[in-house]
PAZAVEX-545188 format. One record per atom (N, C-alpha, C, O): residue in three letters; chain; atom name; y, x, z; residue number from 1. Coordinates in steps of 0.02 Angstrom, whole numbers. Layout:
<pts>
(ALA,A,CA,(Y,X,Z),NUM)
...
</pts>
This chain:
<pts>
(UNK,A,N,(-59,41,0),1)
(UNK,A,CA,(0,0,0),1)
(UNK,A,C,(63,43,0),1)
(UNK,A,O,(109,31,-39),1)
(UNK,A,N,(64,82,33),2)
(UNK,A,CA,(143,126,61),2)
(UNK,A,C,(132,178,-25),2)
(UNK,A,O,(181,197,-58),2)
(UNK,A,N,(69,189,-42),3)
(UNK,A,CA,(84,227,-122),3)
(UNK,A,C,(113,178,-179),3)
(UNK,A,O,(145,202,-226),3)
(UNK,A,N,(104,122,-175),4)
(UNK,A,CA,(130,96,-200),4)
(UNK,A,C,(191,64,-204),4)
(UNK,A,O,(219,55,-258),4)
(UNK,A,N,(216,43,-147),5)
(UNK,A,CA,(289,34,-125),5)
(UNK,A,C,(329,124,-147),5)
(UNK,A,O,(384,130,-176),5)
(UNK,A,N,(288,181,-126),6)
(UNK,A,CA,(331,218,-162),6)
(UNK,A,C,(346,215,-238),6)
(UNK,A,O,(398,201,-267),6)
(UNK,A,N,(280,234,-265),7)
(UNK,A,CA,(288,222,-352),7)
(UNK,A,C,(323,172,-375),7)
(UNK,A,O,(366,192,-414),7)
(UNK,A,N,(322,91,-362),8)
(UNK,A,CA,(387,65,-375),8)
(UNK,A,C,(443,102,-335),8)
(UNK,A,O,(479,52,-340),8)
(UNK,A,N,(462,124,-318),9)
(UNK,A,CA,(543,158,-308),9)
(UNK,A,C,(542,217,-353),9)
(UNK,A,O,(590,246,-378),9)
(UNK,A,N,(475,231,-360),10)
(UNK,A,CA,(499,309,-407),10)
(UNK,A,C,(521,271,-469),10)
(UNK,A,O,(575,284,-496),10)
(UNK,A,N,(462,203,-500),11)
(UNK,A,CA,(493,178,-548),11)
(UNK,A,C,(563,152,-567),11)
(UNK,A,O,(592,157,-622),11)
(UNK,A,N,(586,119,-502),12)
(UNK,A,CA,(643,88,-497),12)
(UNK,A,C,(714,153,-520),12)
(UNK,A,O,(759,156,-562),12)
(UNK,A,N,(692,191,-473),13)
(UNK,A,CA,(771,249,-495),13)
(UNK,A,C,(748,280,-546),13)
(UNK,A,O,(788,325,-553),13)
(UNK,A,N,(695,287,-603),14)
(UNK,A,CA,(711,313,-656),14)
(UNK,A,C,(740,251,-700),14)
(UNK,A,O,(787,267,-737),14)
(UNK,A,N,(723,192,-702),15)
(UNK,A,CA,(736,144,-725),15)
(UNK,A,C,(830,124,-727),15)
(UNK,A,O,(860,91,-769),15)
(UNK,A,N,(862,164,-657),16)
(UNK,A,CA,(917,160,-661),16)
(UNK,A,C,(952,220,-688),16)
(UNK,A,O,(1013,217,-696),16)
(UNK,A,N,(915,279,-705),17)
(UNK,A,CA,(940,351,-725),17)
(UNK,A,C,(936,346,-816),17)
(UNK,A,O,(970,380,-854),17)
(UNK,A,N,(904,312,-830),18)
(UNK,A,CA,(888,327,-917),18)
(UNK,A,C,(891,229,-936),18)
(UNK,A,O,(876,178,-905),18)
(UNK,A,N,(916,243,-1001),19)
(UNK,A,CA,(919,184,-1052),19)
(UNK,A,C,(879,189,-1127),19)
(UNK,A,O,(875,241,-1159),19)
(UNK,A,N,(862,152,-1140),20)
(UNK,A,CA,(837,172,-1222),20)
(UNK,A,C,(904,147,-1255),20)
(UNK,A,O,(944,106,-1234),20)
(UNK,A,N,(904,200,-1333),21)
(UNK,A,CA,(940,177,-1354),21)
(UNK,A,C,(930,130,-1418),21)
(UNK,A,O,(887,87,-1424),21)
(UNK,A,N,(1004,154,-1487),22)
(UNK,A,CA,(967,90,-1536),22)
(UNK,A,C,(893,90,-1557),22)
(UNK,A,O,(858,41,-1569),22)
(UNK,A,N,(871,181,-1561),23)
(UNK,A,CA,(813,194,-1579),23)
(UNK,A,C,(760,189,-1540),23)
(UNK,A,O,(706,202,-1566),23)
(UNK,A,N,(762,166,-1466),24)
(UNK,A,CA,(711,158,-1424),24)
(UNK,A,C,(707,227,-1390),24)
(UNK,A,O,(673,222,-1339),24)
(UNK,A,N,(728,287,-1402),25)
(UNK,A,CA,(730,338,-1354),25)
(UNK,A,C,(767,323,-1307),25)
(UNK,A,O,(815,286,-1313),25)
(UNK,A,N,(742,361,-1235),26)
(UNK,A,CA,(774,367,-1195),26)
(UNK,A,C,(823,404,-1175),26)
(UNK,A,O,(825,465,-1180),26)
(UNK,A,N,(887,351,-1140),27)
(UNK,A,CA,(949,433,-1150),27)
(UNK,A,C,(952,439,-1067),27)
(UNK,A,O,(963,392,-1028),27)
(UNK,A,N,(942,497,-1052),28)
(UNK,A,CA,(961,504,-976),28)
(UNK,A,C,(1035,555,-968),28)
(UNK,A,O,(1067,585,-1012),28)
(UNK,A,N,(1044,549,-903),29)
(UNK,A,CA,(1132,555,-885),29)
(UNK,A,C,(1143,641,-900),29)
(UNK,A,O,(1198,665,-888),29)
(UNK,A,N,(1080,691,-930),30)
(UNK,A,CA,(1092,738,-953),30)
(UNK,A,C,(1106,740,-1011),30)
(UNK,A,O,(1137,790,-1030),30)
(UNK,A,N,(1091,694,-1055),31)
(UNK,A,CA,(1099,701,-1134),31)
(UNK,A,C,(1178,685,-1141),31)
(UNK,A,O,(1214,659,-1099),31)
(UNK,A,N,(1192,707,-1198),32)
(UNK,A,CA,(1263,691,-1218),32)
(UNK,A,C,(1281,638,-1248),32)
(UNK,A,O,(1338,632,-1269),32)
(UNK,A,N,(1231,585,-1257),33)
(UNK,A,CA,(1235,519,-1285),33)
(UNK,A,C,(1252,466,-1207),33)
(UNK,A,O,(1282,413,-1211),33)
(UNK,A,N,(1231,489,-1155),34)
(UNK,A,CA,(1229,466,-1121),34)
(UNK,A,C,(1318,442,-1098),34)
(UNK,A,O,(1363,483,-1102),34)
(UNK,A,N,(1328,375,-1078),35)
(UNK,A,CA,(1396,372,-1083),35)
(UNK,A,C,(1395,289,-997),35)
(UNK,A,O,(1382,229,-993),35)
(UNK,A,N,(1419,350,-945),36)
(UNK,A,CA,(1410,313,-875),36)
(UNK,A,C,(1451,218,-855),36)
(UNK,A,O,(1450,183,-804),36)
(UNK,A,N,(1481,209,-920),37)
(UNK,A,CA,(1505,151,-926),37)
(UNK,A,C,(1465,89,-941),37)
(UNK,A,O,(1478,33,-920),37)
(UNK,A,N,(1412,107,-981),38)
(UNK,A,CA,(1362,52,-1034),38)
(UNK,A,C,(1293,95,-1002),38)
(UNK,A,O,(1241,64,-995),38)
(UNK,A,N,(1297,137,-992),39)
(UNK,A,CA,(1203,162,-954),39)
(UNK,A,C,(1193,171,-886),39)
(UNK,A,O,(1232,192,-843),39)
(UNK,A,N,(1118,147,-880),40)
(UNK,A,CA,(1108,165,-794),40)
(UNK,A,C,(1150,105,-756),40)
(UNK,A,O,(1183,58,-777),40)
(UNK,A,N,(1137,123,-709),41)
(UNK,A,CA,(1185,79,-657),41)
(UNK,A,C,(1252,62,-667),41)
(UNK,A,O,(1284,36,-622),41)
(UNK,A,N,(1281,76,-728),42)
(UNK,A,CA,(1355,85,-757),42)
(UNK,A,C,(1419,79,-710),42)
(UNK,A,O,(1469,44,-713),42)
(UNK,A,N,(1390,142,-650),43)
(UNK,A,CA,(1454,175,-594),43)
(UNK,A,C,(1476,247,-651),43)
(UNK,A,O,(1446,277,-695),43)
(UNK,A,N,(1525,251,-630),44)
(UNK,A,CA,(1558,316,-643),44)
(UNK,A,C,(1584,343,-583),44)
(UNK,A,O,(1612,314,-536),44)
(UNK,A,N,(1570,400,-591),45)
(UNK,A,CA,(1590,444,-536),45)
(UNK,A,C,(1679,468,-533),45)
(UNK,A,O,(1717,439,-570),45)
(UNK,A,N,(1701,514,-494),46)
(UNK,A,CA,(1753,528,-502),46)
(UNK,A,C,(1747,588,-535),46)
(UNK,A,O,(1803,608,-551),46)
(UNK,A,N,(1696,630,-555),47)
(UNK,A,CA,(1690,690,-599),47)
(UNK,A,C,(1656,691,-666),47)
(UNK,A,O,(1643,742,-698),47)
(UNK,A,N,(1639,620,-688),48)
(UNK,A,CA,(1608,594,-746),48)
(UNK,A,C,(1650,639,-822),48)
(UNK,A,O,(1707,660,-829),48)
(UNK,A,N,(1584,638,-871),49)
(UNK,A,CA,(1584,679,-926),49)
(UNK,A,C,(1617,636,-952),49)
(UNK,A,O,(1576,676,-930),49)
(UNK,A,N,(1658,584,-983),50)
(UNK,A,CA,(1694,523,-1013),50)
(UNK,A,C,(1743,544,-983),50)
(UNK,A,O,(1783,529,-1027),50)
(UNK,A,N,(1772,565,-946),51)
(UNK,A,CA,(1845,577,-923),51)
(UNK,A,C,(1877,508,-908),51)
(UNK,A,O,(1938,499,-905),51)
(UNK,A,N,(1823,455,-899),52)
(UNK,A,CA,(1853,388,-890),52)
(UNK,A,C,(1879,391,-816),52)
(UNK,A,O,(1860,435,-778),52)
(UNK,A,N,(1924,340,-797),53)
(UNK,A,CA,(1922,317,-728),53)
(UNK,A,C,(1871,311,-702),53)
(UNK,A,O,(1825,279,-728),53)
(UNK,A,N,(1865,343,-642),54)
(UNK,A,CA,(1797,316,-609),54)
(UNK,A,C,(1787,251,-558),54)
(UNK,A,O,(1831,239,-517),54)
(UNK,A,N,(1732,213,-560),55)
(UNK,A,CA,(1745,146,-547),55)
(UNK,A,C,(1665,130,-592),55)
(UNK,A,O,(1629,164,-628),55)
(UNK,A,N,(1666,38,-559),56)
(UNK,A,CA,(1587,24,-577),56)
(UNK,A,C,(1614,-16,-644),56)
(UNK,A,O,(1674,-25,-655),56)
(UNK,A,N,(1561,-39,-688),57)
(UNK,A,CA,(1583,-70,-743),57)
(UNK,A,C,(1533,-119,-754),57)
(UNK,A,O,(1487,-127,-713),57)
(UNK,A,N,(1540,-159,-819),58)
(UNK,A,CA,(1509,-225,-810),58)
(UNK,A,C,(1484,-222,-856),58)
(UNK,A,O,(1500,-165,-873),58)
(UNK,A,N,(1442,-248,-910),59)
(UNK,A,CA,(1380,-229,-964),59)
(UNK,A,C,(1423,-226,-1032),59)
(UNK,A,O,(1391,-214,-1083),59)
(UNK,A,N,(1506,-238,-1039),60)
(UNK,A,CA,(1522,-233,-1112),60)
(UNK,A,C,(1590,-180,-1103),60)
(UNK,A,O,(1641,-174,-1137),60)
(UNK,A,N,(1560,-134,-1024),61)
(UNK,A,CA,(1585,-75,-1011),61)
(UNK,A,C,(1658,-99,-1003),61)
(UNK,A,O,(1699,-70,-1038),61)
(UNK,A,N,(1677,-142,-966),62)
(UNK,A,CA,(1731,-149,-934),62)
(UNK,A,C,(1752,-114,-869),62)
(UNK,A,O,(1703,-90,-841),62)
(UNK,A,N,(1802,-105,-841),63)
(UNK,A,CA,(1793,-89,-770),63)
(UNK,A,C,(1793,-165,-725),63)
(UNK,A,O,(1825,-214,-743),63)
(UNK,A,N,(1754,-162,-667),64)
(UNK,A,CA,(1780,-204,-636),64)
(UNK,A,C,(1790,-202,-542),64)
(UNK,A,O,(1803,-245,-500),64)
(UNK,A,N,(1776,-131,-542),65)
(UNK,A,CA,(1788,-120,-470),65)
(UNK,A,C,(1804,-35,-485),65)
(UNK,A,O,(1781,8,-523),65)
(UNK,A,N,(1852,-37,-435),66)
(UNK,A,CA,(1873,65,-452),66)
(UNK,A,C,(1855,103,-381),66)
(UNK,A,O,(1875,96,-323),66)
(UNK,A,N,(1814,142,-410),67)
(UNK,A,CA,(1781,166,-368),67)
(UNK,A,C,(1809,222,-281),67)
(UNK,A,O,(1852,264,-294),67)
(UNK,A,N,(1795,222,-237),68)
(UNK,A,CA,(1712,194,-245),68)
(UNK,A,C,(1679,121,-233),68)
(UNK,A,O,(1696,78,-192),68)
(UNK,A,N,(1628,119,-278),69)
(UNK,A,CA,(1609,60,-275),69)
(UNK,A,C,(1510,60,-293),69)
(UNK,A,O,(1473,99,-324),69)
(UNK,A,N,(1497,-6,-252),70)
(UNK,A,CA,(1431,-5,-260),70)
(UNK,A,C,(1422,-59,-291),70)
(UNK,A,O,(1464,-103,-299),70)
(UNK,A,N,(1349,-60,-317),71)
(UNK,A,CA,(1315,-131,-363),71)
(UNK,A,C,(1257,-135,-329),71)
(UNK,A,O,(1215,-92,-319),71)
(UNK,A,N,(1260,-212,-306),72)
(UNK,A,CA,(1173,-232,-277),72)
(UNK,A,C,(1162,-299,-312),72)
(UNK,A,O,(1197,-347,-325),72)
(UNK,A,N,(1079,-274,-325),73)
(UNK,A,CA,(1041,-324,-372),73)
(UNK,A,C,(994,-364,-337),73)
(UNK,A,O,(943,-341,-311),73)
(UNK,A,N,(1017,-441,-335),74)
(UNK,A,CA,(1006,-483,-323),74)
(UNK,A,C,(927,-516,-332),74)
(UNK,A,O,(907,-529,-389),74)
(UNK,A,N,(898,-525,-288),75)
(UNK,A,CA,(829,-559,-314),75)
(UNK,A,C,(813,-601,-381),75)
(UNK,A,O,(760,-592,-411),75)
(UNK,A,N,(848,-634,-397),76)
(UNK,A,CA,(870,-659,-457),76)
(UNK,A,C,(914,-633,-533),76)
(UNK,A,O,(935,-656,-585),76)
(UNK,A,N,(911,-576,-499),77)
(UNK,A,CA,(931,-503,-564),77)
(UNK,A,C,(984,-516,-582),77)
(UNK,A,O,(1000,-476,-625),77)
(UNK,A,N,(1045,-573,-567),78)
(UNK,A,CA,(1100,-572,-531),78)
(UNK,A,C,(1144,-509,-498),78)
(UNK,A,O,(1100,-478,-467),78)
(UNK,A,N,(1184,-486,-492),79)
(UNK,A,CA,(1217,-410,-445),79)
(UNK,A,C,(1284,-452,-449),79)
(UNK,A,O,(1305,-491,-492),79)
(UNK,A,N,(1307,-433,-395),80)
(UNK,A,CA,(1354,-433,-366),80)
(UNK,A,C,(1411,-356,-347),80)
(UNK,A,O,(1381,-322,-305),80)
(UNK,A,N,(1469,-327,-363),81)
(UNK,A,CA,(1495,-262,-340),81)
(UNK,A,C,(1534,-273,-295),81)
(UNK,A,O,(1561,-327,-284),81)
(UNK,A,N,(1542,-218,-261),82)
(UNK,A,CA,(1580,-208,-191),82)
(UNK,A,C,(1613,-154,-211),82)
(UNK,A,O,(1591,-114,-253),82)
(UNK,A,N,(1686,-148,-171),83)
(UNK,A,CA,(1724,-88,-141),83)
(UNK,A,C,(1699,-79,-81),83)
(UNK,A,O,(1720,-34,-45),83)
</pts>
């Protein structure tokens, strides 16, 4: 039981670290395709490669909370962000 409650979490944070893209590869936050607005958990940091504001964003890469800020996902896959 407890191996498995881990392996879903190992699954879970790669799941938030990498996206596929148009081609179905995966882009993780090392590649240079990778862009912290539209991938992953779409937080930006305050030292982010985009030189964007940092702050959380919303799936058509808006900002909508400036960071810092967190995103929690709702049982209903629903999220909600916080300052």
């Amino acid at each position: 039981m407890n191996a498995t409650r881990i392996g879903a979490a190992a699954l879970a944070a790669f799941a938030l670290i990498t996206t596929p893209n148009a081609t179905g590869d995966a882009i993780t936050e090392d590649s240079p395709a990778w862009d912290c607005r539209v991938d992953g958990n779409r937080i930006c940091g305050p030292t982010n490669t985009q030189q964007v504001a940092a702050g959380c964003f919303n799936d058509l890469g808006a900002m909508v909370a400036a960071w810092p800020c967190r995103v929690v996902v709702n049982a209903d896959g629903s999220s909600d962000v916080y300052q």
